[in-house]
N, C-alpha and C positions, 0 to 999 in steps of 0.2 A: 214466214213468207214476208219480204220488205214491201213495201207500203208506195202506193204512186208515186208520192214526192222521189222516192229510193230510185227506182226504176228511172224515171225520168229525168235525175239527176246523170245518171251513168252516163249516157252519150254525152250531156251537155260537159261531162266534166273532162272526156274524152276528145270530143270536139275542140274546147279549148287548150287543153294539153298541146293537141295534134296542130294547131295553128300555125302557117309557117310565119304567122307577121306578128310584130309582139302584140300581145293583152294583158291588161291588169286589171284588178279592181279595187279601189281606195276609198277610204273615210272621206267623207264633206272634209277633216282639217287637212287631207292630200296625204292621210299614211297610208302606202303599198299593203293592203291584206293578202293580194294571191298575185303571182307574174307566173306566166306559162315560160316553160325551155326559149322558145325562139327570141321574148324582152332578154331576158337573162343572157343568151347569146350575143345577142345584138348590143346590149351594154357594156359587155368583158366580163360580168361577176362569175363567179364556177358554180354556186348553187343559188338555188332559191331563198335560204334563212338569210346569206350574207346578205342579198338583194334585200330580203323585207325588213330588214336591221336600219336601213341608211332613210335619210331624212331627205326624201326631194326635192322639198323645196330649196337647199344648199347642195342637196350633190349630184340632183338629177336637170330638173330645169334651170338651163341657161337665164331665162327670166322668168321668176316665177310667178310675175302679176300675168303675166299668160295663162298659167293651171288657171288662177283665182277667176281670169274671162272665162278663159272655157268651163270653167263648175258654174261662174255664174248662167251662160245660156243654156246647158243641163239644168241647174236649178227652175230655169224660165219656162224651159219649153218640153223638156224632158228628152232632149239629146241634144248631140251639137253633131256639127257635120262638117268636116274638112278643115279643120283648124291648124293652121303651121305651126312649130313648136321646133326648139333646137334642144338638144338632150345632149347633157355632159357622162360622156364613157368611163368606166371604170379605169382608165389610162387616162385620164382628161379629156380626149379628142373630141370634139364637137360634131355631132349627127342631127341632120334635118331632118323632121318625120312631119307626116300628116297625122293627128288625131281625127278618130270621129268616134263620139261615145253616147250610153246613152244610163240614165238613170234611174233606179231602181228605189222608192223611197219607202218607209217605212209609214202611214198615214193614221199611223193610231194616237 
C-alpha cells in the first residue's frame, strides 16, 4: 500500500503536468529539474530531457540578473509575485512572460 507522501503526490503531480501555463522547478544555481508539456511547448523544445539539458541562464533568460532578483525575493520572503522576465525560444524568438514562484527550502 503507498504511503501519504505517495498518494498525495499523485494529483499534485497531475495537476502540474495538466497546467496549461508553463511551470518549473530549479536549483538555487537556476538548473531546470522538472518543466511541465505546456514550458516545453511554449519554448519550441520537443521533449522534456532536451529542455532540462540547456543552461538558462545563456539560453533561456534574456537577462539573467533577472532569475538572480527574482530567486533573490524567493530567497527573502519565500515567493515572488508577478515578476516580468523575457525568455529566449528555442528558435531564438524573444517571449514576455510573468513569473510568480514560490520557494520550497530544505532547513536542516
Amino acid at each position: 500500500m503507498p504511503d501519504n507522501k505517495s498518494i498525495n503526490r499523485i494529483p499534485c503531480d497531475k495537476f502540474f503536468e495538466d497546467l496549461v501555463c508553463g511551470a518549473f522547478r530549479c536549483s538555487m544555481e537556476g538548473r531546470f529539474l522538472d518543466a511541465n508539456p505546456a514550458l516545453i511547448s511554449m519554448l519550441g523544445y520537443n521533449t522534456k530531457n532536451e529542455f532540462l539539458k540547456i543552461n538558462g541562464d545563456k539560453n533561456i533568460y534574456l537577462k539573467p540578473d533577472e532569475r538572480k532578483h527574482f530567486q533573490k525575493e524567493i530567497e527573502e520572503n519565500e515567493h515572488a509575485v508577478n515578476f516580468e522576465m523575457d525568455l529566449i525560444c528555442r528558435d531564438k524568438k524573444i517571449i514576455s512572460t510573468l513569473f510568480t514562484g514560490h520557494g520550497f527550502f530544505d532547513h536542516k
